[in-house]
C-alpha positions in Angstrom: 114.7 113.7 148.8 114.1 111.8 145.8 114.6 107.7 146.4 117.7 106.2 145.4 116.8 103.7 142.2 117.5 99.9 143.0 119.9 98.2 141.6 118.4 95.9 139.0 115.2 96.9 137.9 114.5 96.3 133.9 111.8 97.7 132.0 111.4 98.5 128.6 109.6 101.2 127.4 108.9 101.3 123.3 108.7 104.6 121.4 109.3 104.4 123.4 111.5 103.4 126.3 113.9 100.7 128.0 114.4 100.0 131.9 118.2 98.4 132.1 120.6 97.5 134.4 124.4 96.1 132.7 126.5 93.2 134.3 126.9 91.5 131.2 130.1 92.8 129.9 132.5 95.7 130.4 131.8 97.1 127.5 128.0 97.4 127.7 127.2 101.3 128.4 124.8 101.2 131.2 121.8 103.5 131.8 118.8 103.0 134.4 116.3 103.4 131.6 116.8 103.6 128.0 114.2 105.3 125.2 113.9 104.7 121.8 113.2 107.1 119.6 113.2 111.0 120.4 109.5 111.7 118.9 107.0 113.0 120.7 106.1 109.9 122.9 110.1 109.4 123.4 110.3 113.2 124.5 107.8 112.7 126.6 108.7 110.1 128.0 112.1 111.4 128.7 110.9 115.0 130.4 109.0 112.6 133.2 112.8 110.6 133.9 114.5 114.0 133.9 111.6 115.7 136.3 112.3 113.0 138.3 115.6 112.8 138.6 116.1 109.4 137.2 119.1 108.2 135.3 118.0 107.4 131.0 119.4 107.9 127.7 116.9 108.4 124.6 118.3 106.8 121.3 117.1 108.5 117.9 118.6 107.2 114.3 118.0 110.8 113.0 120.3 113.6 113.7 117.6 115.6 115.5 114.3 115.0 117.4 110.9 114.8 115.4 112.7 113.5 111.8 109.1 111.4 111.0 107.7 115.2 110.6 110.0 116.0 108.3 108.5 113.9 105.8 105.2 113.2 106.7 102.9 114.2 106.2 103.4 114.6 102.4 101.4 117.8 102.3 102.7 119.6 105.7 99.8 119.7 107.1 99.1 118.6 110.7 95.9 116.8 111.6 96.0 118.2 115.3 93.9 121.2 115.7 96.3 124.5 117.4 93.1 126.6 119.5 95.4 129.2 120.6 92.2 131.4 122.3 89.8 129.3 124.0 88.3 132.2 126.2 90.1 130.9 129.6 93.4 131.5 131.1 93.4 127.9 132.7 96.0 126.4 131.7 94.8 122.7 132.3 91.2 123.5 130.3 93.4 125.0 127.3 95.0 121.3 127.3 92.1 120.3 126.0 91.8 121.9 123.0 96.2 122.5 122.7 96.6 118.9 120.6 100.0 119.6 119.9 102.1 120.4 122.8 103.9 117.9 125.2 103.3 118.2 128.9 106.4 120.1 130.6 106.5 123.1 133.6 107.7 125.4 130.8 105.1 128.0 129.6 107.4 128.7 126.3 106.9 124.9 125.3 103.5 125.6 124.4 102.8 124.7 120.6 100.7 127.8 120.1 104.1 129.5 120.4 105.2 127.8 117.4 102.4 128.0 115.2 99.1 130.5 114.4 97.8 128.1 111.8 94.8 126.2 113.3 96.1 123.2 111.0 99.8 124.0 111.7 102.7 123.0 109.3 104.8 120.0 110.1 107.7 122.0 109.5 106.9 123.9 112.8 106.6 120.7 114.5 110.3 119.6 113.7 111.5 123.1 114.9 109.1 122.4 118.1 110.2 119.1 119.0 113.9 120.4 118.5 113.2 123.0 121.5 111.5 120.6 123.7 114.9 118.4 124.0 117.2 121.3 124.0 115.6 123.6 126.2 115.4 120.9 128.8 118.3 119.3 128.0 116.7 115.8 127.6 119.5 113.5 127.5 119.1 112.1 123.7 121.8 110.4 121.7 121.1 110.9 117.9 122.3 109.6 114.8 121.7 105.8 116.8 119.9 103.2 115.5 119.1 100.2 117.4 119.0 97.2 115.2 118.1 94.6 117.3 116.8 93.6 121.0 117.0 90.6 121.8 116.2 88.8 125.6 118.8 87.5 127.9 117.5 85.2 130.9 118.8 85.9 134.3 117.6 85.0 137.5 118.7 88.1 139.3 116.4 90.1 137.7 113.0 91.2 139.1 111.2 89.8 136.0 113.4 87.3 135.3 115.2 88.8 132.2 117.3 91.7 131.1 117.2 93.5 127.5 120.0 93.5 125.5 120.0 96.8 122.8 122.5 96.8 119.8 123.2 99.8 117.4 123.9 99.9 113.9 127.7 100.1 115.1 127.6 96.7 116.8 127.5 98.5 120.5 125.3 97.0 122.8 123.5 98.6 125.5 121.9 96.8 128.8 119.0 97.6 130.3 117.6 96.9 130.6 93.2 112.3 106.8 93.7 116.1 106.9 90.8 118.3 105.9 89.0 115.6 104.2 88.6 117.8 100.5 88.5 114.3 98.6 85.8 112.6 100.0 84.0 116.2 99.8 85.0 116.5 95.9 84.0 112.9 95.3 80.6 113.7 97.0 79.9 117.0 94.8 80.8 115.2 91.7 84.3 117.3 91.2 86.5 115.2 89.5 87.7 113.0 92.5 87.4 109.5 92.9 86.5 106.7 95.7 87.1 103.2 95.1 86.6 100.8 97.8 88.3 97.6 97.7 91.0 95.2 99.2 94.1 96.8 98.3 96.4 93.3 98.0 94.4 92.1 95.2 94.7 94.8 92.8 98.0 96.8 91.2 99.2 99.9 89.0 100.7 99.1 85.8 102.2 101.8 83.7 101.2 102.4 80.1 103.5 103.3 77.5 102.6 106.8 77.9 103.7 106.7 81.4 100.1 106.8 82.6 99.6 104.7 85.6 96.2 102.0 85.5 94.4 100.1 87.6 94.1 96.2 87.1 93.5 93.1 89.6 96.6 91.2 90.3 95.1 87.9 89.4 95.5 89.3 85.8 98.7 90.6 86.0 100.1 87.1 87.7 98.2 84.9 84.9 99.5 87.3 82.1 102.0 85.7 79.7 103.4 89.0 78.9 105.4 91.8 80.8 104.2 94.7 78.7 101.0 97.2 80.0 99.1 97.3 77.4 98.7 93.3 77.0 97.3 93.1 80.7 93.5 93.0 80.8 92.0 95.6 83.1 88.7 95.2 85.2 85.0 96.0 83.7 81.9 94.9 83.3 78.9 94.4 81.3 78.9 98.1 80.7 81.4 100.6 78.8 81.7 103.0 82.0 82.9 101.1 84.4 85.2 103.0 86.9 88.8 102.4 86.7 88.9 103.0 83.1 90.8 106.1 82.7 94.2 106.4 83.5 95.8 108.5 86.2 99.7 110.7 86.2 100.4 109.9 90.1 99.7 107.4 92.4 100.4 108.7 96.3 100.5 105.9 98.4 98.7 106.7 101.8 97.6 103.1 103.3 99.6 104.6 107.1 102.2 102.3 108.8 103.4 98.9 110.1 105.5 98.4 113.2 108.7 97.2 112.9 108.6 94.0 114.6 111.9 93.4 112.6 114.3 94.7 115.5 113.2 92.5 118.2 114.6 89.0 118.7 112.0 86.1 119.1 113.2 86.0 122.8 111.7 89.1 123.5 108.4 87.7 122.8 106.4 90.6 121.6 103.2 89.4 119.9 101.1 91.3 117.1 97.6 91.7 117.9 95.1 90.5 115.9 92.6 91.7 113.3 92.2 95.5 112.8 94.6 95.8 115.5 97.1 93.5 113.7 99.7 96.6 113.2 100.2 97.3 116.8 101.8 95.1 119.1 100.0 93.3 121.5 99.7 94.8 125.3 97.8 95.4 128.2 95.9 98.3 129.2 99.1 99.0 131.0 100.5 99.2 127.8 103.0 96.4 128.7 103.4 93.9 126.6 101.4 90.7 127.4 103.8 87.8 127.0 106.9 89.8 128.1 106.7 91.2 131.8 109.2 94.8 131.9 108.4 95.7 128.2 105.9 98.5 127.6 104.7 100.3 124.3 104.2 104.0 124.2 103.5 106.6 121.6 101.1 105.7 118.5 102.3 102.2 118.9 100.3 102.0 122.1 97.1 102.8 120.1 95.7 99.5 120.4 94.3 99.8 123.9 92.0 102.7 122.6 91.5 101.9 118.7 88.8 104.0 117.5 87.4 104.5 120.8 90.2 107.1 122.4 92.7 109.8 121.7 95.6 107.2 122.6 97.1 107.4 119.3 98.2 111.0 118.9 100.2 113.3 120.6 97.4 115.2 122.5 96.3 111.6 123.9 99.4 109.8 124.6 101.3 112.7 126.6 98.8 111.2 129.3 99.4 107.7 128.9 103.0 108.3 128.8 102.5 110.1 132.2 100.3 107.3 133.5 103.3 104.9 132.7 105.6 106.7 134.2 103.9 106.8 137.5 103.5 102.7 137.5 107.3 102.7 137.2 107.8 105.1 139.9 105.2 102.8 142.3 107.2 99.4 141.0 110.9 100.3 140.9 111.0 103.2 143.4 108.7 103.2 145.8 106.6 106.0 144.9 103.4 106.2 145.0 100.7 107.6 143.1 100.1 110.9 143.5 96.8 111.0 145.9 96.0 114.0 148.1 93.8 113.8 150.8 90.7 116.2 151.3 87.6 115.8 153.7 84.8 114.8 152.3 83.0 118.0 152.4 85.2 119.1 149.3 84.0 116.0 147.2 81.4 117.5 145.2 83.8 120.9 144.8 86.8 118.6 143.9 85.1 116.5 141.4 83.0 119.1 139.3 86.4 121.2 139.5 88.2 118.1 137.8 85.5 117.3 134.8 85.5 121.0 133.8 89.6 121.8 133.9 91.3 118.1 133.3 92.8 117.7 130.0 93.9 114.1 130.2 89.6 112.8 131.4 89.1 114.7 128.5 91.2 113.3 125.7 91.7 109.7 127.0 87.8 109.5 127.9 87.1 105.9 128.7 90.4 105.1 129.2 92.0 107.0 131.7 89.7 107.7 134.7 90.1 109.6 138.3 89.5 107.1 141.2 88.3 108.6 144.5 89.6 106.1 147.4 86.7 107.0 151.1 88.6 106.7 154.5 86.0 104.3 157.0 82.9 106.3 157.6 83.8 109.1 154.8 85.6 111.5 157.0 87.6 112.2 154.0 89.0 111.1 150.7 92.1 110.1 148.5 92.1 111.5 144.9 94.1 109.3 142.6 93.9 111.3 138.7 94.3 109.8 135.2 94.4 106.1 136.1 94.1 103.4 133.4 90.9 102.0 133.9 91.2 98.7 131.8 93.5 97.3 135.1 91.3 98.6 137.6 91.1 95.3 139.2 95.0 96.0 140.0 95.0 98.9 141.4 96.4 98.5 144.8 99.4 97.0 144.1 100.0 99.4 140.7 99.5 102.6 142.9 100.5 101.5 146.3 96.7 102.5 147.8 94.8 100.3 149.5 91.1 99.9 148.5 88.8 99.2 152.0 85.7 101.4 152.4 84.7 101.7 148.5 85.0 103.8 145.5 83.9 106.3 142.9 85.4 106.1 139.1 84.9 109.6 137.1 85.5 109.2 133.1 84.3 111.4 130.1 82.1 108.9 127.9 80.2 109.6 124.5 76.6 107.6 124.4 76.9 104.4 123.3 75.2 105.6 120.2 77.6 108.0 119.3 79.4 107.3 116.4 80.0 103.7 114.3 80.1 102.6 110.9 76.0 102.7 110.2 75.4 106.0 113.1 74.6 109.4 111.5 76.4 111.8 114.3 74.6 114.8 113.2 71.2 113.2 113.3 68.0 115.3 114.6 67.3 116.0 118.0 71.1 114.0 119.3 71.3 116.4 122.1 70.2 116.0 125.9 69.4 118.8 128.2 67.6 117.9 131.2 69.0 116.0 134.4 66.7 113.7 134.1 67.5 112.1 131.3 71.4 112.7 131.6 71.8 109.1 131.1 70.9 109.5 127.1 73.5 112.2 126.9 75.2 111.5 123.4 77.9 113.8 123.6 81.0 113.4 125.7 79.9 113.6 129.4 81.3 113.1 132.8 80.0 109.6 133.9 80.8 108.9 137.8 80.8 105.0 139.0 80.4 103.8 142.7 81.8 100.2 143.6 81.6 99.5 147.4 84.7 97.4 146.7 86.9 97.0 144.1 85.8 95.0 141.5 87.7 91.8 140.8 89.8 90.4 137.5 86.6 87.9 137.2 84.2 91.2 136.8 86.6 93.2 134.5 86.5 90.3 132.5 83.0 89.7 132.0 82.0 93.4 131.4 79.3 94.1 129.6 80.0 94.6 125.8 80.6 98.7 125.3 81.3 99.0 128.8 84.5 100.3 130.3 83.8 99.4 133.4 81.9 96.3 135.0 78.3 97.1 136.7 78.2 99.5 139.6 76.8 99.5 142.8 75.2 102.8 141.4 75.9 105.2 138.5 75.4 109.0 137.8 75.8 110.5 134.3 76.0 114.5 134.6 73.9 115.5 131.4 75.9 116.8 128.0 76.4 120.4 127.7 77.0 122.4 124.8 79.8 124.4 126.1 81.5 121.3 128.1 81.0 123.4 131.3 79.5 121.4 133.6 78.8 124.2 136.5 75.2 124.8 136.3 73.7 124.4 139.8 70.4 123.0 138.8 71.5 120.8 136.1 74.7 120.0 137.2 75.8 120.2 140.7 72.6 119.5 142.4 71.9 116.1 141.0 75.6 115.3 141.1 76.0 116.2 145.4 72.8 114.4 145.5 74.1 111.1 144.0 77.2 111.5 146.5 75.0 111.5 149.4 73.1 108.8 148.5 76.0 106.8 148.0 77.5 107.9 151.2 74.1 108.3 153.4 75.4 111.2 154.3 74.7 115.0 153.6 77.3 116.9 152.4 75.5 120.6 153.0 77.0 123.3 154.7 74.8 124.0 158.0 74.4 127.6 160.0 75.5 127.2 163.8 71.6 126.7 165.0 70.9 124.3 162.2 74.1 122.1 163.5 72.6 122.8 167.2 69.2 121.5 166.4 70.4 118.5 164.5 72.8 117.7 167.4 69.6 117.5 170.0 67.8 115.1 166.8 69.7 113.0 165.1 72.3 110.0 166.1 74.4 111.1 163.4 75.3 114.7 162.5 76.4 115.7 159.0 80.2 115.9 158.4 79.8 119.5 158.2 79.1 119.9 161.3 80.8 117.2 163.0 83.7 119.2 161.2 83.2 122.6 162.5 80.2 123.1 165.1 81.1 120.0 167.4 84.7 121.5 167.2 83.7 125.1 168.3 84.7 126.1 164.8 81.8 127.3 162.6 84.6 127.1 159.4 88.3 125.2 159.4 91.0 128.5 159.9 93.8 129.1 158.3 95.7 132.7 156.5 93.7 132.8 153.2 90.5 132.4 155.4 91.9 135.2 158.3 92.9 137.7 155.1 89.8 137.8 153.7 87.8 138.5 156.8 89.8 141.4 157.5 89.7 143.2 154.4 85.8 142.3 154.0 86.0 144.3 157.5 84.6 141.7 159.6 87.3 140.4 161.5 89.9 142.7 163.4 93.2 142.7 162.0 95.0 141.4 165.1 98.8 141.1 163.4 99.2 144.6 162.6 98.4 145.7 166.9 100.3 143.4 167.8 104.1 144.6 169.3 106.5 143.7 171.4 105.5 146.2 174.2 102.2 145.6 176.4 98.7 146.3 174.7 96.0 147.8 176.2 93.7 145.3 178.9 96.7 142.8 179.3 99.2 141.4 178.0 100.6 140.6 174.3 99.1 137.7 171.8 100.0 137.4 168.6 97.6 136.9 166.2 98.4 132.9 165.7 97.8 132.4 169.6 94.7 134.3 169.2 93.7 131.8 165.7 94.8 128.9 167.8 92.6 129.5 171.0 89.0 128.1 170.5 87.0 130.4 172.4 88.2 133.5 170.6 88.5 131.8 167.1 84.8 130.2 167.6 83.9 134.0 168.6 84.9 135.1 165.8 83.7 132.8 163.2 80.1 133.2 164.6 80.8 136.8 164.0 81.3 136.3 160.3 79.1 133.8 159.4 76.4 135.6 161.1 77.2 138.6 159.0 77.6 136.8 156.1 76.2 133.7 154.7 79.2 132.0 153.1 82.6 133.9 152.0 
């Protein structure tokens, strides 16, 4: 059963969402969580409340979901690549190349549904976003526009304060460059221009031919006259100096500002500062820093990952938008992150299954990050997925897991050469491809930390400049590959299971019965294979996929279809569970197989 919600929990969520609770007047509609805006972060947003069964309302000003796209883009085209084949049927590894579609249990809600275009229209994007909200009936309220938000100080709540919404009908609510053909056409000398300067200190002026013309505005603002043609305009010593010929349209492309307008100076949400002076200022929680309960989602987040990560479109922030989510569910409902629990033999099958399938590792590299929790003495591990590793330091209390017997971090990184203002990315010779020097890899890369404790706000703070992370106890980089499959054993698995054991000083092979035998009569301390299965008179853990497959590879006997209610022959009946569950037949059988075979 899903856990009833408390009673005054407040959070709110921008682009975004709103955690409320009303007791400020009868007339204030009341919802648990409130989202505002029903684009793709909002919708997003709003399919992980539904999933979970929590009680929200998404506010949109438009009279349908998506209205930004359709507008903008000017010329319809979508940025985000559409891979419809990628030569797999995994689902979670087509993620990574699907830029377009939200996260939802719906096969149909996949964008390549929508759209054959690599570069698809916007056009297909409204209709998209349309059948995201209606086909699973996200709760959205359109044609509202909240105006303001303003703070309201209370004591009874968890934080301290609630958030008052108002819409544009005085109701308040409590709760809480496409293709890039011009810089190619400027670069073959076709006709197109480039000119780089600071924007606020020149202006268009329009002739009285209706041309438009470039000036600086210290000239306009010192001119004495209103008319064009008496404004100087820039040159220099030379007659062909750049901005001399006119131009018939001006398209103004210089992207967006958020609308810090709406929010009331009680709310306390900051700007950030130099290139990131546009967004507003949050954590790596993507809560705001001076305001406790308010957290920025969607492209507004994009300042946690500014031209490092994928945070700032759709394909990167359905993951942060989960990852929000799931820190809600921890603080206000008691759930916690989503960790299963494998023995520690699996840890080299889990991980390399996890860098060559997960989308979110993949688009968020550096940002979000799987963190592998070890039980005392490794018997087994806890697998926590798409954590935000810039609040590492806080991760017991955000997931609800405690950290006691160490750790191991798994991102994708780039080299630290990779790209930047002065880096030629195509350079000769930028690829890696042995093991050994998997540390060089330029490319994105699966890059696995080990901490023997967690590492502390002090560390995080201090960490090295173009790190994510502080320094490890110990570090393995699994070396770049061409195809992003990282499943060669040689260059791939083998140095990764190797780093594992040396960080656990244990072996994580899978033994024969003698081998386990022999190391039993040697060594003080036996591998965990074999502690696992041999020392248990069990050569491999049972269960009904395991039983199925040795009977139809013929080598064990298919005990369930003899068995009956009448008497068989030399005794009495079993069925074929008593006969799993009793060691000496099981252990029988098991040396049967694996002497007949070397591994299933």
């Amino acid at each position: 059963m899903m856990p009833s919600p408390p009673k005054h929990v407040h959070e709110l969520l921008l682009a975004f969402a709103f955690y409320v609770a009303s007791s400020w007047a009868n007339d204030i509609l009341y919802h648990d969580y409130c989202i505002i805006g029903a684009g793709p972060a909002g919708l997003q947003m709003a399919y992980f409340l539904q999933h979970a069964g929590r009680d929200y309302v998404v506010f949109e000003r438009g009279h349908a979901p998506g209205c930004f796209f359709a507008l903008y883009p000017r010329h319809r085209k979508l940025i985000s690549v559409n891979k419809r084949y990628t030569g797999k049927s995994n689902g979670e590894f087509n993620l990574r190349h699907d830029w377009n579609s939200l996260l939802s249990h719906d096969s149909r809600l996949l964008f390549r549904h929508y759209s054959k275009d690599f570069f698809p229209n916007a056009d297909d994007m409204v209709r998209y976003l349309g059948d995201f909200a209606s086909m699973l009936d996200l709760q959205v309220c359109y044609n509202t526009s909240i105006t303001h938000v303003m703070l309201e100080k209370d004591s009874k709540a968890w934080n301290g304060h609630y958030f008052i919404l108002a819409d544009q009908n005085a109701r308040f609510y409590k709760c809480r460059a496409i293709n890039n053909g011009l810089l190619d056409t400027y670069q073959l000398k076709s006709l197109d221009g480039l000119l780089e300067g600071d924007l606020e200190d020149l202006v268009l002026v329009k002739d009285k031919k209706g041309k438009l013309r470039i000036t600086l505005r210290f000239y306009l603002e010192n001119s004495n006259s209103s008319e064009a043609e008496s404004i100087t305009l820039p040159q220099d010593e030379l007659d062909n100096f750049a901005t001399r010929a006119p131009y018939d349209r001006a398209i103004r492309c210089l992207g967006w500002k958020f609308d810090f307008s709406i929010f009331n100076k009680s709310v306390g949400l900051m700007q950030g500062k130099g290139s990131k002076k546009k967004y507003p200022l949050i954590k790596p929680s993507y809560e705001a820093k001076a305001t406790r309960g308010l957290f920025v989602l969607g492209t507004a987040s994009h300042s946690v990952d500014f031209r490092k990560s994928a945070g700032g479109f759709i394909h990167g922030f359905r993951y942060t938008a989960r990852t929000v989510h799931r820190i809600l569910e921890v603080r206000h409902h008691g759930v916690p992150w989503p960790s299963p629990i494998y023995p520690i033999m699996q840890l080299t099958n889990t991980i390399v299954k996890r860098v060559n399938e997960a989308s979110g590792l993949y688009q968020m590299f550096s940002v979000l990050a799987d963190v592998i929790l070890l039980k005392e003495n490794a018997p087994e591990f806890e697998y926590l997925e798409e954590y935000p590793v810039g609040v590492l330091q806080e991760l017991e209390w955000r997931t609800g897991k405690k950290v006691q017997n160490g750790l191991f971090v798994i991102m994708m990184e780039y080299g630290k050469n990779f790209s930047g203002p002065d880096k030629d990315v195509f350079y000769y010779n930028r690829a890696v491809g042995e093991a050994q020097h998997a540390w060089q890899s330029n490319f994105l890369h699966p890059v696995i930390y080990y901490y023997k404790r967690l590492p502390t706000e002090r560390q995080m703070r201090l960490c090295p400049p173009d790190w994510p992370l502080p320094r490890p106890d110990a570090i393995h980089h699994i070396v770049e590959d061409f195809l992003t499959d990282w499943t060669a054993p040689n260059a791939h698995i083998l140095p990764l299971r190797r780093f594992l054991e040396n960080c656990l000083e244990t072996d994580l092979r899978r033994f024969y019965a003698e081998s386990c035998f022999l190391f039993a009569l040697t060594r003080q301390k036996l591998p965990p294979f074999c502690q696992q299965g041999y020392m248990r008179m069990q050569g491999l853990m049972h269960n009904e996929r395991l039983r199925h497959h040795g009977v139809e590879s013929g080598l064990l006997e298919d005990y369930a279809a003899v068995d009956s209610p009448n008497e068989q022959e030399g005794g009495s009946t079993q069925s074929h569970d008593q006969l799993l569950e009793d060691p000496m037949i099981l252990n029988h059988q098991l040396q049967h197989l694996m002497s007949t075979k070397d591994e299933l």
